[in-house]
C-alpha positions in Angstrom: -18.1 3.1 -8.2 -20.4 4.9 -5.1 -18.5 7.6 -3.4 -18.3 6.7 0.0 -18.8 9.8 2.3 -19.2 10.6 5.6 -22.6 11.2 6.4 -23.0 13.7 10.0 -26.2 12.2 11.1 -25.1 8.5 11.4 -22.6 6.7 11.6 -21.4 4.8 8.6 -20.2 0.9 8.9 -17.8 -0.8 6.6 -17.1 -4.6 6.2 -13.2 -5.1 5.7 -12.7 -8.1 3.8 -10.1 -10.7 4.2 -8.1 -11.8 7.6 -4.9 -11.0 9.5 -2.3 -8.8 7.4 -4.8 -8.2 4.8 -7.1 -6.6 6.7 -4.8 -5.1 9.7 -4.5 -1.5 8.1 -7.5 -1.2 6.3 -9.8 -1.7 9.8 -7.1 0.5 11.6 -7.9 3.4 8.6 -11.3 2.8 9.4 -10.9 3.4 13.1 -8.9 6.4 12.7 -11.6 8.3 10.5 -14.4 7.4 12.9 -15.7 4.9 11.0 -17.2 1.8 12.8 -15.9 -1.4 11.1 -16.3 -5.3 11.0 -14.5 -8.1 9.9 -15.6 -9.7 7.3 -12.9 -12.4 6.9 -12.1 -14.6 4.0 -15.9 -14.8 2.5 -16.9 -15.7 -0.9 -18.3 -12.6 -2.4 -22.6 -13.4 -2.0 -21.3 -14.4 1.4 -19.5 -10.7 2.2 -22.6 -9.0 0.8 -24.7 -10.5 2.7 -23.0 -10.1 5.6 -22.6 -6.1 4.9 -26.5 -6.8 4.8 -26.8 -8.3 8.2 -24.6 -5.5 9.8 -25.9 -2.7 8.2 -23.0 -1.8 6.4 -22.8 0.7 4.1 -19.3 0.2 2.2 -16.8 -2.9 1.6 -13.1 -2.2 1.8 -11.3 -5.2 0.1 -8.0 -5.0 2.3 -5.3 -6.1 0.4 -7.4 -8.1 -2.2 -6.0 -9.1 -5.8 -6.6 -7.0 -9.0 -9.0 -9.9 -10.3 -10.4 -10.5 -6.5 -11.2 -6.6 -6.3 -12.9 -6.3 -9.2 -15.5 -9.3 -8.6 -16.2 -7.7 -4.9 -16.5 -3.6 -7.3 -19.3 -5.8 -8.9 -21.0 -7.4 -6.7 -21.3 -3.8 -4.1 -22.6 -2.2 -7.1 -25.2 -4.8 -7.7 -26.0 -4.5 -4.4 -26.3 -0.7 -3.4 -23.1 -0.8 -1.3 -20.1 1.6 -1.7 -16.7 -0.3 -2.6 -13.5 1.4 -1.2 -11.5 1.6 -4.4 -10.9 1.9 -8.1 -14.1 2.0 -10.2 -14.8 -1.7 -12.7 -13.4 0.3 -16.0 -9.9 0.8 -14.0 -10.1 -2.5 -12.4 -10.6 -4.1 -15.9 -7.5 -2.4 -17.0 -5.4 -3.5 -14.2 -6.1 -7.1 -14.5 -5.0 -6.7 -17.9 -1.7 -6.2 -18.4 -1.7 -5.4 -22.1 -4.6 -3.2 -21.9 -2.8 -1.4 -18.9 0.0 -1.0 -21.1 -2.1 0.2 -23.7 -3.9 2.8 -22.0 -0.4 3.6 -20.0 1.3 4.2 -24.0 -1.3 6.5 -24.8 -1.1 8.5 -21.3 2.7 9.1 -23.0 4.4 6.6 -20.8 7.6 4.5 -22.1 7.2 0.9 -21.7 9.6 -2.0 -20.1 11.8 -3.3 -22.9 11.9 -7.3 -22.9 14.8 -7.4 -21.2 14.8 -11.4 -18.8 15.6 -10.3 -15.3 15.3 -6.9 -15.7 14.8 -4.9 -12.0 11.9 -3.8 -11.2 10.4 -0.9 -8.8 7.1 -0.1 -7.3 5.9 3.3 -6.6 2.4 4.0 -5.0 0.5 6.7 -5.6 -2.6 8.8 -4.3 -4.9 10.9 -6.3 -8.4 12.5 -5.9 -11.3 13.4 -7.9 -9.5 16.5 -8.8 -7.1 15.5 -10.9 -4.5 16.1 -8.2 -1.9 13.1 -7.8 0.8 12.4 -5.6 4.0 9.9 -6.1 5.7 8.6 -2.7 8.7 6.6 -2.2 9.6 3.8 -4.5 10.5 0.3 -3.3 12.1 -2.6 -4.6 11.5 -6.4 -3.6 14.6 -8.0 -2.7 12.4 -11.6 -2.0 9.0 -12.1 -1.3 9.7 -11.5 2.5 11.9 -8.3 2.4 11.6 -4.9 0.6 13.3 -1.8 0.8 12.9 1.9 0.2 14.2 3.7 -1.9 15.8 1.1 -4.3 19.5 2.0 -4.2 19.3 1.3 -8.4 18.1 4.8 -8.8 19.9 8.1 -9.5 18.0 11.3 -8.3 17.4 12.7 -11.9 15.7 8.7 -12.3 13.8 9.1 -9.5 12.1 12.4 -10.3 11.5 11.2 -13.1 9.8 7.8 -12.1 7.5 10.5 -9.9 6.7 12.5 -13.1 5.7 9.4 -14.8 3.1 8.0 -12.3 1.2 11.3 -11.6 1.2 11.4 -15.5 -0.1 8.0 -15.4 -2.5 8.3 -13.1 -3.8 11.6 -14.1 -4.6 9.5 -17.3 -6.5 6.7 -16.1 -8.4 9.3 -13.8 -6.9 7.0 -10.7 -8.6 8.4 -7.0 -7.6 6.5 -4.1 -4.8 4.6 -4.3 -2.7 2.7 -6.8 0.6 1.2 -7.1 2.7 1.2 -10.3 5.5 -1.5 -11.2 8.5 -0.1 -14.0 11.7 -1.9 -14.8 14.6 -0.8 -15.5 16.9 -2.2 -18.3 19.2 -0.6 -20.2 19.4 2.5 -17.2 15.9 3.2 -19.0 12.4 3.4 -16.8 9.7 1.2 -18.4 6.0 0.8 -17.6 5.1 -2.8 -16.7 1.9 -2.7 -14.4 -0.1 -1.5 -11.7 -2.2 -2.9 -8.7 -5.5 -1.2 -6.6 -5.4 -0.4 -3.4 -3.4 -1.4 -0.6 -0.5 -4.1 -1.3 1.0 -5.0 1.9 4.2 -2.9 1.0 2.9 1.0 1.8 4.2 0.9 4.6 7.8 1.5 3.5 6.2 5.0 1.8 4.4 5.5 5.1 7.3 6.1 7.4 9.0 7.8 4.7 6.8 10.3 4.1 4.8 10.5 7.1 1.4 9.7 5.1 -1.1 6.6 6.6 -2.0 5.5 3.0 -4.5 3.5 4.7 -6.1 6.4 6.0 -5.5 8.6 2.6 -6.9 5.8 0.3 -10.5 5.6 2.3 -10.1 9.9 2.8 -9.7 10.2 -1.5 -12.5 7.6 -2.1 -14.9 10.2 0.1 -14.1 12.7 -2.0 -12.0 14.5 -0.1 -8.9 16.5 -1.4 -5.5 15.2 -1.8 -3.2 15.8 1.3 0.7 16.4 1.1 3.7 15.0 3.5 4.2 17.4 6.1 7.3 16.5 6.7 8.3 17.4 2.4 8.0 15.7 -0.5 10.3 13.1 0.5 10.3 10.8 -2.7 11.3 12.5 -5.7 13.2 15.3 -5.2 17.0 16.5 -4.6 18.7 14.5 -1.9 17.7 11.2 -0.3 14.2 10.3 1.2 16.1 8.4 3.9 15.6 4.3 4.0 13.5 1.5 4.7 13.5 -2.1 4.9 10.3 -4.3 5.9 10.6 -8.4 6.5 7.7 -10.6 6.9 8.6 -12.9 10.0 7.6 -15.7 11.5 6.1 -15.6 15.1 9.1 -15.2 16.9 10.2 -16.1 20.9 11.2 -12.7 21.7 9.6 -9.0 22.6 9.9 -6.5 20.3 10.7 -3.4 22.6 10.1 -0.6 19.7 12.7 2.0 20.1 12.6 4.9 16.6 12.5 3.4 14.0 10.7 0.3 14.5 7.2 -0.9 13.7 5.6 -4.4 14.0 2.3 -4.9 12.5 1.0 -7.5 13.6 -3.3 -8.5 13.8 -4.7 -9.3 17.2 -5.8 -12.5 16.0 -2.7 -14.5 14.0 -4.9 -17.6 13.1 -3.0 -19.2 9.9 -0.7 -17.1 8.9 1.6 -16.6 11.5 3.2 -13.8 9.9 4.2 -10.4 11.3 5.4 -7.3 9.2 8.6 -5.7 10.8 9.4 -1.7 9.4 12.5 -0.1 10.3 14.0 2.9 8.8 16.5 5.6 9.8 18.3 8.7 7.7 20.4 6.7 5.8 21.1 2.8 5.2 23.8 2.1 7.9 21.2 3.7 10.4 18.4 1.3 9.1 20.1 -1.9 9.1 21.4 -1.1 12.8 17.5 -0.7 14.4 16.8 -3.7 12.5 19.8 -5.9 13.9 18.3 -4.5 16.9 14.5 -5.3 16.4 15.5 -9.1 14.9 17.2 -9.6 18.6 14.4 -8.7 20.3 12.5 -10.4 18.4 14.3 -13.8 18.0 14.5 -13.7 22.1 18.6 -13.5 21.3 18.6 -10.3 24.1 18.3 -11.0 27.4 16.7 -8.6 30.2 19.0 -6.1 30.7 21.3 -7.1 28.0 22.0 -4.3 25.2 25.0 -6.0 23.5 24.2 -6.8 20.2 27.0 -9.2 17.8 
């Protein structure tokens, strides 16, 4: 993998891949750090290289790409010269390989998932830079493909510090910089390794307004080089206490106006096209205050509010 840094003198460009969602965060990172950006939508991977060529790119960030879809696009940059925003092939091999993940993950002194059917499983992302330093956030659990919350409510404290312990092990291991998200189960009340994705997933941002970290902007930040960055508002995941909650739902378009309020967020592309899907965040200091601001954010959006109307069933 190129490291990707800033360079004073000019300035760089990066081709996002992929459209809507997928590529939402990753060109919002990008214009956060300065960085000028294009779109480089749904492309094969020739056609994404060659259209880096034609813009005078100097990096590809693969959005929310696939293991398997992240590691053909690692290839292809490298063959051509260009710096790819995230893991390096090796890593990328591993994590398109589930028993070779494990493998490696056994070695690194993790415990594995037990074959349990229908055991529950939890997702914990994690940054680390080329120092070695690694960082666990919040852990999230998906309650259906559309909805997720943070932190799963399966977990005791002592579980989850110890679910934080085992990633930055992990990760340490694998020599992970950027950003990577690692899946255990837990059957039996006992923490299991079962895999781990690159990059950005579509579900950080439950971590994000838990911790107050953009793990867009930290994933493209540890790729330069640069040094890993803490929370300020504390190490919110896995420690004493409660990290407060979060809930995200993918929605349809919906007939309403989401007003915002604290503790809402809507991301949602400029251009829709296809998908015609929205990501809704809410989160508060506990539970009952989370599922409140998001009764309240699903009226607005569902146009079940009217103009001057703040009663709520």
């Amino acid at each position: 993998m190129q490291s990707l840094r800033f360079d004073p003198l000019r300035r760089q460009r990066l081709l996002v891949a992929g459209s809507g969602l997928g590529a939402l965060r990753a060109g919002q990172a990008c214009s956060e750090l300065g960085l000028a950006w294009h779109a480089g939508g749904c492309l094969a991977d020739d056609a994404l290289i060659a259209r880096a060529r034609e813009l005078a790119c100097d990096a590809l960030h693969p959005g929310e790409a696939t293991a398997e879809q992240q590691r053909s696009l690692a290839r292809a940059c490298a063959g051509a010269g260009l710096a790819f925003v995230g893991s390096g092939t090796t890593l990328l091999d591993a994590m398109c390989n589930g028993d070779a993940a494990r493998h490696l993950m056994r070695e690194a002194g993790l415990p594995l998932a037990e074959p349990v059917p229908s055991a529950p499983c939890v997702h914990l992302p994690v940054l680390a830079d080329n120092r070695g330093q690694a960082l666990a956030l919040v852990e999230h659990e998906r309650m259906a493909d559309d909805f997720a919350v943070a932190p799963s409510e399966r977990l005791t404290p002592e579980q989850r510090a110890y679910l934080g312990q085992l990633a930055v092990q992990g990760a340490r291991a694998l020599g992970l910089v950027g950003l990577a998200t690692l899946s255990f189960t837990l059957a039996n009340n006992r923490l299991g390794f079962v895999d781990m994705c690159p990059g950005l997933t579509g579900f950080e941002g439950l971590a994000e307004v838990l911790s107050g970290l953009d793990l867009a902007v930290e994933q493209i930040r540890l790729v330069q080089g640069e040094r890993l960055r803490r929370p300020r508002v504390g190490h919110m995941g896995h420690g004493p206490g409660r990290p407060g909650h979060a809930s995200l739902r993918l929605l349809p378009l919906g007939k309403g106006l989401l007003c915002g309020g604290p503790g809402v967020r809507l991301d949602r592309p400029a251009a829709v096209g296809n998908e015609a899907r929205v990501r809704l965040l809410v989160w508060g200091r506990d539970a009952a205050e989370a599922r409140r601001r998001e009764r309240r954010a699903l009226a607005e959006w569902h146009g079940d509010v009217a103009p001057g109307n703040g009663e709520v069933d």
